[in-house]
TIDRENKOL-563780 format. One record per residue: x, y, z of N, C-alpha, C in turn. Coordinates in steps of 0.1 Angstrom, whole numbers, padded with zeros to 4 digits, always signed. Layout:
// TIDRENKOL-563780
XYZXYZXYZ/...
END
This chain:
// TIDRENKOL-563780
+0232+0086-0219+0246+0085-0216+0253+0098-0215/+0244+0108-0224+0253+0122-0223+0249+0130-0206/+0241+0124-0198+0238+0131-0187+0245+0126-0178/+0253+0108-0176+0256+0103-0170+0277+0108-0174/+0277+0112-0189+0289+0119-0188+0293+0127-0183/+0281+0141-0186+0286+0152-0175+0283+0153-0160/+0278+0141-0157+0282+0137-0140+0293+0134-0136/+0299+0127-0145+0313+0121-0145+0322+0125-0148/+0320+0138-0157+0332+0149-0162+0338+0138-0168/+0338+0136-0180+0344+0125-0190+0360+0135-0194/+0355+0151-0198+0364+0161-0204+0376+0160-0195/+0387+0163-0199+0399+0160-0201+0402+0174-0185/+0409+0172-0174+0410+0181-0166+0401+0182-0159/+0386+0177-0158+0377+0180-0149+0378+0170-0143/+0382+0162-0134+0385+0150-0119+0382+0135-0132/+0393+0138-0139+0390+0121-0150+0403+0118-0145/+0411+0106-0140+0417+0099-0143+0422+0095-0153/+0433+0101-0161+0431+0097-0178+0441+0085-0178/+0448+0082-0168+0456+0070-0167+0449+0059-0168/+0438+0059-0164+0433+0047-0161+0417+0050-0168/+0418+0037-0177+0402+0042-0186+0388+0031-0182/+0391+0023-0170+0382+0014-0167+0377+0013-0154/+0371+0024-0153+0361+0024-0142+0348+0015-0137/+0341+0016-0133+0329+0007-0131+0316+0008-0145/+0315-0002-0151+0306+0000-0161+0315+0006-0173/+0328+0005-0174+0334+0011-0183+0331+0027-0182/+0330+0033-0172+0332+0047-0166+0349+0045-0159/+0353+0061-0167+0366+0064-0161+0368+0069-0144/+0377+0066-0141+0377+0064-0124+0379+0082-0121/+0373+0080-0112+0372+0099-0110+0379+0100-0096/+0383+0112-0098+0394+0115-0082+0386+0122-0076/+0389+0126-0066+0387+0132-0054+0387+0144-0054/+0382+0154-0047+0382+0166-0048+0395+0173-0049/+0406+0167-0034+0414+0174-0033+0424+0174-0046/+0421+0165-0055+0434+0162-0066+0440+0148-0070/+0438+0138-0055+0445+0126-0052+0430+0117-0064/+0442+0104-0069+0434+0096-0075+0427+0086-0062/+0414+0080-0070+0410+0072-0061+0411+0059-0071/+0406+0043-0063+0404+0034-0078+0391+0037-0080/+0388+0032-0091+0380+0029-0098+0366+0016-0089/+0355+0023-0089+0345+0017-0084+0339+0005-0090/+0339-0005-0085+0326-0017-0090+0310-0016-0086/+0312-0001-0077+0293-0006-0078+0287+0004-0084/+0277+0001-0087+0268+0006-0099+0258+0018-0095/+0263+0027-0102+0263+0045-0101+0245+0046-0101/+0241+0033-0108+0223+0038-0109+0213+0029-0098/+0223+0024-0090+0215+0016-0078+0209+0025-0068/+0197+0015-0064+0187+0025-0056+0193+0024-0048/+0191+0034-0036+0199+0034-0024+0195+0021-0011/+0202+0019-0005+0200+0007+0006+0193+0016+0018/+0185+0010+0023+0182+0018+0039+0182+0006+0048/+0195+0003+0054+0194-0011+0065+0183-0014+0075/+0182-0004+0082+0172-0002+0089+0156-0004+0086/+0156-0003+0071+0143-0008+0065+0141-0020+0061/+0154-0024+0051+0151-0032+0047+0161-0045+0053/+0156-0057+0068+0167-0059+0074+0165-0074+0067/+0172-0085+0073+0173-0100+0072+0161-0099+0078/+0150-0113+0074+0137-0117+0076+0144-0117+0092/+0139-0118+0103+0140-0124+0120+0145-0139+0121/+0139-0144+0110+0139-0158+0113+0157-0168+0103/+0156-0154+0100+0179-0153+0093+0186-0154+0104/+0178-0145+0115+0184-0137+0124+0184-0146+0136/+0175-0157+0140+0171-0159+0154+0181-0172+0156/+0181-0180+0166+0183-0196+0173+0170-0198+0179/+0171-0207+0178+0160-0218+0190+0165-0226+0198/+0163-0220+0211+0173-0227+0223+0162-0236+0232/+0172-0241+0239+0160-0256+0247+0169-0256+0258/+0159-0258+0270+0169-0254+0282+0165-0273+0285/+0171-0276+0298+0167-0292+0303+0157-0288+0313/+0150-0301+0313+0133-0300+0322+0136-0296+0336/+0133-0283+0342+0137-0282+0354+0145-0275+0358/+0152-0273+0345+0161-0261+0347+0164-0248+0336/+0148-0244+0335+0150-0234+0326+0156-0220+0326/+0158-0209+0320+0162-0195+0321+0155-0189+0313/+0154-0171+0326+0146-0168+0322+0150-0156+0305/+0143-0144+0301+0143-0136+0289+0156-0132+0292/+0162-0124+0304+0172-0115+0313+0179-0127+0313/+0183-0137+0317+0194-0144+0321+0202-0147+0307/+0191-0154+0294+0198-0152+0280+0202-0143+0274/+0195-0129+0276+0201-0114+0271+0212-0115+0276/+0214-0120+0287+0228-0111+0295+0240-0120+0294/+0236-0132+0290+0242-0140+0281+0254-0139+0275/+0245-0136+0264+0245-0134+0246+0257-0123+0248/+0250-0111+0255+0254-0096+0256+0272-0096+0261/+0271-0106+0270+0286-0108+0279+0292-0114+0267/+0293-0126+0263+0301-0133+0253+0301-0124+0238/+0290-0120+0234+0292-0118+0220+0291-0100+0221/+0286-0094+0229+0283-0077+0229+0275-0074+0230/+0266-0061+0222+0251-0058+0222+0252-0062+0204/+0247-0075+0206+0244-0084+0194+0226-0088+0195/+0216-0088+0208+0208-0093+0205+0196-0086+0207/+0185-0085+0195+0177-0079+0193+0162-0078+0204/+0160-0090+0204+0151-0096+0214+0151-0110+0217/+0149-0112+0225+0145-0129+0235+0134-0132+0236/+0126-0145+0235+0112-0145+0238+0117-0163+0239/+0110-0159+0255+0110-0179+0263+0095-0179+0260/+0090-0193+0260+0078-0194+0260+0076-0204+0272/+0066-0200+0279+0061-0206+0296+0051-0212+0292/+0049-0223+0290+0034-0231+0292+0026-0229+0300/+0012-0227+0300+0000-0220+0300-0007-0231+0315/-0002-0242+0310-0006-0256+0318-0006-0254+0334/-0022-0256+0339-0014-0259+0354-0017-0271+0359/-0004-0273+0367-0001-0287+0373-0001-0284+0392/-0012-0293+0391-0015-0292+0406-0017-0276+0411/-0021-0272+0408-0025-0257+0416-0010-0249+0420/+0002-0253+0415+0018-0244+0412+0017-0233+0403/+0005-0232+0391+0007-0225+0379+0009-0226+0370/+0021-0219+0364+0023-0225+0351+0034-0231+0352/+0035-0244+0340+0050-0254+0341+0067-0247+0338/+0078-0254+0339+0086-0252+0338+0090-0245+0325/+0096-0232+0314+0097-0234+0307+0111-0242+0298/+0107-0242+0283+0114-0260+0279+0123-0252+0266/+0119-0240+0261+0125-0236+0249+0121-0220+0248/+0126-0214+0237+0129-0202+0232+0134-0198+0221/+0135-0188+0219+0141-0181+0205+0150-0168+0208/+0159-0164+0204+0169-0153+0206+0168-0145+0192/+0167-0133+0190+0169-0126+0175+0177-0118+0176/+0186-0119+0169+0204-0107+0165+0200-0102+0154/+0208-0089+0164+0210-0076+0149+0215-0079+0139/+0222-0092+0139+0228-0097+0122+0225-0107+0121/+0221-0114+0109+0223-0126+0102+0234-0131+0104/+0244-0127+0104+0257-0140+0107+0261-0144+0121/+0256-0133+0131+0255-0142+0142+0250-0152+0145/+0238-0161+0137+0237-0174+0144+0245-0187+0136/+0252-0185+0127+0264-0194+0125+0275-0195+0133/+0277-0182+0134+0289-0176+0137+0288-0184+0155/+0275-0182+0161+0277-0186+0176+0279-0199+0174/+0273-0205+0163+0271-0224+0164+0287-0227+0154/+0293-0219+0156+0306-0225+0150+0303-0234+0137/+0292-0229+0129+0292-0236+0120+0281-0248+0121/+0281-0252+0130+0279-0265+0131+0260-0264+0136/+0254-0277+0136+0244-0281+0138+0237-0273+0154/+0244-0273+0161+0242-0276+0175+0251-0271+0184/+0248-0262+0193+0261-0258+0204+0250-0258+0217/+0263-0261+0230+0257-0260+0238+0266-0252+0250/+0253-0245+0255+0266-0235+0265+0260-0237+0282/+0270-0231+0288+0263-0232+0303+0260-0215+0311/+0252-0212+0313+0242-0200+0315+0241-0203+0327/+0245-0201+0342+0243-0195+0356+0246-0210+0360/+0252-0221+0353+0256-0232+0357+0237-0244+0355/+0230-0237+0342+0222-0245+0333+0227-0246+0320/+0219-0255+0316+0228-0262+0300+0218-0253+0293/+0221-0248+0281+0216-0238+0272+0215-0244+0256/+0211-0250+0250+0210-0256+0240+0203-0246+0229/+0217-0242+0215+0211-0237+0204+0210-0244+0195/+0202-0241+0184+0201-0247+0170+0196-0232+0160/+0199-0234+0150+0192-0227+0138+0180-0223+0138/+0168-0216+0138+0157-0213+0140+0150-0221+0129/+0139-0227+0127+0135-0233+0114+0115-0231+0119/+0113-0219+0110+0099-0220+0114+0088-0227+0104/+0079-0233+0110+0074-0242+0105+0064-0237+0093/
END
């Protein structure tokens, strides 16, 4: 505690707050350089540091699972640019999946679904208004999200 005092300047004149004796952890609220008081902190002086970038939401906090109708799918570019127009640069990556199937010598079939991943976790509530299910219209096709739920 005596190393964590003189970090804090507990002594009377060195940046203590003496008005106020309830800082975070029962540490007194410490001012500011220039003189001005600040409040008093709630977070905790021995936490390891956060690095966002490292340590982010799992992808699968982060994604939707969208389902286009048979026939009228969209492609990676059509949902980025989407997402990007209505909500900003919110989305991490897109990945449509094209079935492998060929039907009659055309190639591959129509695709039927997808997955979208955002730079935050609360974008995919936030787009489904809460709710179960939203559906939007994308170049004048129906765009069907849900919650990502991997198996």
């Amino acid at each position: 505690m005596d190393t964590l005092q003189s970090v804090v300047g507990r002594s009377k004149g060195k940046g203590v707050n003496n008005q106020h004796d309830g800082g975070a952890a029962g540490l007194p609220a410490v001012s500011a350089a220039d003189g001005t008081a600040r409040a008093p902190s709630k977070l905790n002086p021995l936490a390891k540091e956060w690095f966002p970038w490292q340590e982010r939401t799992p992808e699968k906090d982060r994604s939707l699972f969208v389902t286009f109708s048979n026939g009228y799918p969209l492609n990676d570019f059509q949902i980025w640019q989407f997402f990007t127009i209505m909500y900003g640069e919110c989305v991490e990556k897109v990945e449509v999946i094209w079935p492998e199937i060929r039907r009659r010598g055309r190639g591959r079939g129509p695709a039927l679904f997808g997955r979208v991943v955002f730079n935050n976790s609360c974008l995919p509530p936030f787009i489904l208004r809460n709710k179960d299910h939203a559906k939007f219209w994308v170049n004048g096709r129906p765009l069907w999200c849900k919650k990502f739920l991997p198996h």
